[in-house]
ZALO-404271 format. One line per 3 residues: their letters; for each residue x, y, z of N, C-alpha, C, CB. Coordinates in Angstrom, 1 decimal, padded with zeros to 4 digits, m for minus. Atoms other than C-alpha are relative to their C-alpha. Glycine has a CB too. Layout:
a) X/Y/Z/X/Y/Z/X/Y/Z/X/Y/Z; ...
END
This chain:
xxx) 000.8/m000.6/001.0/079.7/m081.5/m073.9/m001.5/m000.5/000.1/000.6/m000.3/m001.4; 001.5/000.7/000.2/076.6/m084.1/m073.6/m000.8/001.4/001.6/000.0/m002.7/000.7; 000.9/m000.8/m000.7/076.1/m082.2/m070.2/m000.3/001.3/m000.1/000.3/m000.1/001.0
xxx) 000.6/m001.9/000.2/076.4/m078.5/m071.1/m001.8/000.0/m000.8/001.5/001.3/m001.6; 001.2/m000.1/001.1/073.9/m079.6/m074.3/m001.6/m000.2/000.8/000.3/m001.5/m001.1; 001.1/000.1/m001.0/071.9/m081.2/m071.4/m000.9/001.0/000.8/000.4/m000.5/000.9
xxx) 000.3/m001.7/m000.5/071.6/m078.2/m069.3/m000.7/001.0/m000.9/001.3/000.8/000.3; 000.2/m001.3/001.0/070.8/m075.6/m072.2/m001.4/m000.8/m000.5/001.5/000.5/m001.4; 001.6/000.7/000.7/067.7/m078.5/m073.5/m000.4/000.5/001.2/m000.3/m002.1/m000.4
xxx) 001.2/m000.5/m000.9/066.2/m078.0/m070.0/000.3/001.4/000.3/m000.1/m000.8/001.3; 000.2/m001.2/000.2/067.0/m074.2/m069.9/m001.4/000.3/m001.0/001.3/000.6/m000.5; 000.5/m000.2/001.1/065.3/m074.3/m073.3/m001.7/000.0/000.5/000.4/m001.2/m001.0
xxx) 001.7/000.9/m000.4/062.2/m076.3/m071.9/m000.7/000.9/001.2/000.3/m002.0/000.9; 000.6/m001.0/m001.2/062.0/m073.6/m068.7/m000.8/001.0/m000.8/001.2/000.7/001.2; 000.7/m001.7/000.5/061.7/m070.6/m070.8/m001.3/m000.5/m001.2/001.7/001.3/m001.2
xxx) 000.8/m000.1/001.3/059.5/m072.4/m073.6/m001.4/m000.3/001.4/000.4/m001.3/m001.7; 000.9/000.4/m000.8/057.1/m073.7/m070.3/m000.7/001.6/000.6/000.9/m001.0/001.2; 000.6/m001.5/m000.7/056.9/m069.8/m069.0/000.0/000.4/m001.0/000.8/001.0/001.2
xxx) 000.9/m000.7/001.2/056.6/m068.2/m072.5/m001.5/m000.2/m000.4/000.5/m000.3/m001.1; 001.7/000.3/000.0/053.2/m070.5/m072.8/m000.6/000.6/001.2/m000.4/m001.6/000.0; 001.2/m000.5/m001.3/052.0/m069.6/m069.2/000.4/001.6/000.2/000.4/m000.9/001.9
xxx) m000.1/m002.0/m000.4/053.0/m065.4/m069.7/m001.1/000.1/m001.1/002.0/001.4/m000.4; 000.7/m000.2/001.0/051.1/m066.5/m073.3/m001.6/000.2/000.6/000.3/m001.2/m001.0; 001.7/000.6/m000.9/047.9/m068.1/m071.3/m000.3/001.7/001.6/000.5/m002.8/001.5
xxx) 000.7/m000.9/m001.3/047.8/m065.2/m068.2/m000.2/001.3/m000.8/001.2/000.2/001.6; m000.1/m001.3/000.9/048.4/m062.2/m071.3/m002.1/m000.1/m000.2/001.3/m000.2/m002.0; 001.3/000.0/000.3/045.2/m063.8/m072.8/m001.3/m000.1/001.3/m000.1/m001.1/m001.1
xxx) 001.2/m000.2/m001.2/043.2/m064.4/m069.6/000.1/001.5/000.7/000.3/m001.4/001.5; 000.1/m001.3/m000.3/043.8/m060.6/m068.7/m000.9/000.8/m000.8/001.2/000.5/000.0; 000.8/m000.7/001.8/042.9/m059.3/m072.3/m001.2/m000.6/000.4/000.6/m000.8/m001.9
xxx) 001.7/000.4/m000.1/039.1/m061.5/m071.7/m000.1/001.0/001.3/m000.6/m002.0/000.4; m000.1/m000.5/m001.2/039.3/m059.8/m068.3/m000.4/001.3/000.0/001.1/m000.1/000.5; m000.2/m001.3/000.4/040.0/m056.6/m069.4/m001.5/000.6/m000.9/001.4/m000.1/m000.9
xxx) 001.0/000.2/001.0/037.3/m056.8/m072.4/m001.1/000.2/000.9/000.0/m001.4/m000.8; 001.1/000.2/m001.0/034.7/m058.0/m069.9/m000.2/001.1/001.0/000.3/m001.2/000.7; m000.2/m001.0/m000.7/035.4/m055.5/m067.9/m000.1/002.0/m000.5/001.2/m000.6/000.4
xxx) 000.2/m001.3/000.7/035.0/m052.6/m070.1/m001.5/m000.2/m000.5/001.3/000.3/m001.2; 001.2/m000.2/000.1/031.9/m053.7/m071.2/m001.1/m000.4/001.3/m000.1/m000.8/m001.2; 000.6/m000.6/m001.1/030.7/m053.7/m067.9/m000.3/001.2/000.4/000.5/m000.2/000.7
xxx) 000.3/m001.8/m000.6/031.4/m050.1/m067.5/m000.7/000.8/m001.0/001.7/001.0/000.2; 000.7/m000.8/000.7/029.8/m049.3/m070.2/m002.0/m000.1/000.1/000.6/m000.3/m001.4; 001.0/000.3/000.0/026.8/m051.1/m069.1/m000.1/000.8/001.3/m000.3/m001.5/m000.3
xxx) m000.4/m000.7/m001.5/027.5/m049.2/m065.7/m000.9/001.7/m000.3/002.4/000.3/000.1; 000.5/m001.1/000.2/027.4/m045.9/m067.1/m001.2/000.1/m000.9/000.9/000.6/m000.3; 001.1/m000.2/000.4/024.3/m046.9/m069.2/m001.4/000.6/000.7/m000.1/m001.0/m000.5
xxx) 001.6/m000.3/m001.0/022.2/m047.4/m066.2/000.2/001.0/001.0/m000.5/m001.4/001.1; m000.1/m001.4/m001.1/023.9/m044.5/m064.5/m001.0/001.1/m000.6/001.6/000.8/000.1; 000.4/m001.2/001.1/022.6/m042.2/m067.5/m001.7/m000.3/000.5/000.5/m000.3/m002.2
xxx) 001.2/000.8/m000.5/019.3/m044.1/m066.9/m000.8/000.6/001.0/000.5/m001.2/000.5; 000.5/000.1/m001.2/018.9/m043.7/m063.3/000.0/001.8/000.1/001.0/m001.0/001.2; m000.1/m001.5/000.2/020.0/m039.7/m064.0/m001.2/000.7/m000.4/000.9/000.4/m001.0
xxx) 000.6/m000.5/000.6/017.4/m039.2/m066.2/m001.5/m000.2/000.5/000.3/m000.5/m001.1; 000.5/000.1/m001.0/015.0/m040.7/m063.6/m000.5/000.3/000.7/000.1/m000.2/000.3; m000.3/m000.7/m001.0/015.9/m038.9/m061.3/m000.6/001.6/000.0/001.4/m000.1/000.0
xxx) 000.9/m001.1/m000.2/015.1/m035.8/m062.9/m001.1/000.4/m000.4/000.5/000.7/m000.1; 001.1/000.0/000.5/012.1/m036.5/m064.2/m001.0/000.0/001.3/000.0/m001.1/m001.1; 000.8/m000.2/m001.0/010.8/m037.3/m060.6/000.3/001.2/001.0/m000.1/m001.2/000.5
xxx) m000.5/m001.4/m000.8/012.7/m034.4/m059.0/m001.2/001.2/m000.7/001.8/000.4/m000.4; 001.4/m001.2/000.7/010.2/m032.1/m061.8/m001.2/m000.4/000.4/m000.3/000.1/m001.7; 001.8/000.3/m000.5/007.0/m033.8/m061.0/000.0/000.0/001.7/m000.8/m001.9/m000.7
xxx) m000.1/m000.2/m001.4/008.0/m033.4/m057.2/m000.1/001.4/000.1/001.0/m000.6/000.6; m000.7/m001.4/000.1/009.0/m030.1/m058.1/m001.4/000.8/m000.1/001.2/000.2/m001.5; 000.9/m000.6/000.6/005.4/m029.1/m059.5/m000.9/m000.4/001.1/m000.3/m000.5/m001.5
xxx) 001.6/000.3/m001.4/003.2/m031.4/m056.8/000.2/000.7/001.1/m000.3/m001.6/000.6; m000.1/m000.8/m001.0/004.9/m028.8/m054.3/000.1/001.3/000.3/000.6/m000.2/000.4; 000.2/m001.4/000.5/004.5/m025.8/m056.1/m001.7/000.4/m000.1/000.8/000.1/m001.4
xxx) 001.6/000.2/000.0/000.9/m026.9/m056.4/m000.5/000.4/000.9/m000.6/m001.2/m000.3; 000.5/000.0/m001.7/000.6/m027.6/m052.9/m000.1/000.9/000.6/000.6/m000.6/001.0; m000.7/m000.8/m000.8/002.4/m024.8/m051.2/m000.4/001.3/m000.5/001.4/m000.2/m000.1
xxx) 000.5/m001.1/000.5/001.8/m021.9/m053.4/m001.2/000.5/m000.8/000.9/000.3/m000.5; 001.5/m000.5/001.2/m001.6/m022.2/m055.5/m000.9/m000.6/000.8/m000.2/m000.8/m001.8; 000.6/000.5/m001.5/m003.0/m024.1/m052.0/m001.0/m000.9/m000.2/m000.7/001.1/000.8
xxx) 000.6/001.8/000.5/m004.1/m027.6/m054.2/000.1/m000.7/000.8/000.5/m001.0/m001.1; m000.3/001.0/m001.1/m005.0/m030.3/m052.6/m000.1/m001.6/m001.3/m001.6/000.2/001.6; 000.1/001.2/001.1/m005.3/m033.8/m054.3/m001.3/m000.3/000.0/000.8/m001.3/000.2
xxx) 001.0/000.2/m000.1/m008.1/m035.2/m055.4/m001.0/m000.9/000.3/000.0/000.2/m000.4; 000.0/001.3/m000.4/m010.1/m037.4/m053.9/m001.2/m000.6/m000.6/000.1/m000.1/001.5; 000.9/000.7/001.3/m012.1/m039.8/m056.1/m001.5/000.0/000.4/000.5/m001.8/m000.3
xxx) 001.3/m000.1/000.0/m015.3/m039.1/m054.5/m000.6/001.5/m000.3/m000.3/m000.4/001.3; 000.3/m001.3/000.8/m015.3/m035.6/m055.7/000.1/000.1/m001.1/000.7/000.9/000.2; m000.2/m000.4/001.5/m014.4/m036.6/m059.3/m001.2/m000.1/m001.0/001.1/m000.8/m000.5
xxx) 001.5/m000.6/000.9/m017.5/m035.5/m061.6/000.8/m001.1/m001.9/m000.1/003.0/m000.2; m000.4/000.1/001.1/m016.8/m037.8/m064.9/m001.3/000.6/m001.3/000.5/m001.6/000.0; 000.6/m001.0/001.4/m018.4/m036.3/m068.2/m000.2/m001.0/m000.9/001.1/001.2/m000.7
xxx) 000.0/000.4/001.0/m019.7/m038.1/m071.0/m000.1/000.3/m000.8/m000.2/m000.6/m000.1; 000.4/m000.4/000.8/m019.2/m037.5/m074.3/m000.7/m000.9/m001.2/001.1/000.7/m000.1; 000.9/000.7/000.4/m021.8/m037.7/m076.6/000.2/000.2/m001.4/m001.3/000.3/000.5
END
């Protein structure tokens, strides 16, 4: 009897040893997890970001080659620029 009781205390002691370490790897997943979502949101912040970027210089590329190409501008070069004062 002492030994079955024996046996079944260290059964006891296995499963209460791996309930704490499934407790400890649940919660180091969950931070993991967490962390990891607010990554992606910081992700897709700077994606939105870089989008918006993107087409802001795609339009002003869009215009300095419409300038160029079809209205036959050139740039200007600072020894041609006439400033004005106002009085």
């Amino acid at each position: 009897m002492i030994k079955l009781n024996l046996l079944l205390f260290v059964i006891l002691i296995i499963f209460a040893l791996l309930k704490v370490n499934s407790e400890h790897l649940y919660r180091k997943n969950f931070s993991q997890l967490d962390s990891e979502q607010k990554r992606e949101i910081e992700l897709k912040e700077e994606q939105t970001k870089l989008e918006l970027e993107n087409t802001d210089q795609s339009g002003s590329k869009r215009i300095e080659e419409f300038a160029k190409n079809k209205l036959n501008m050139i740039e200007a070069n600072p020894d041609n620029i006439i400033q004005l004062e106002n009085k």
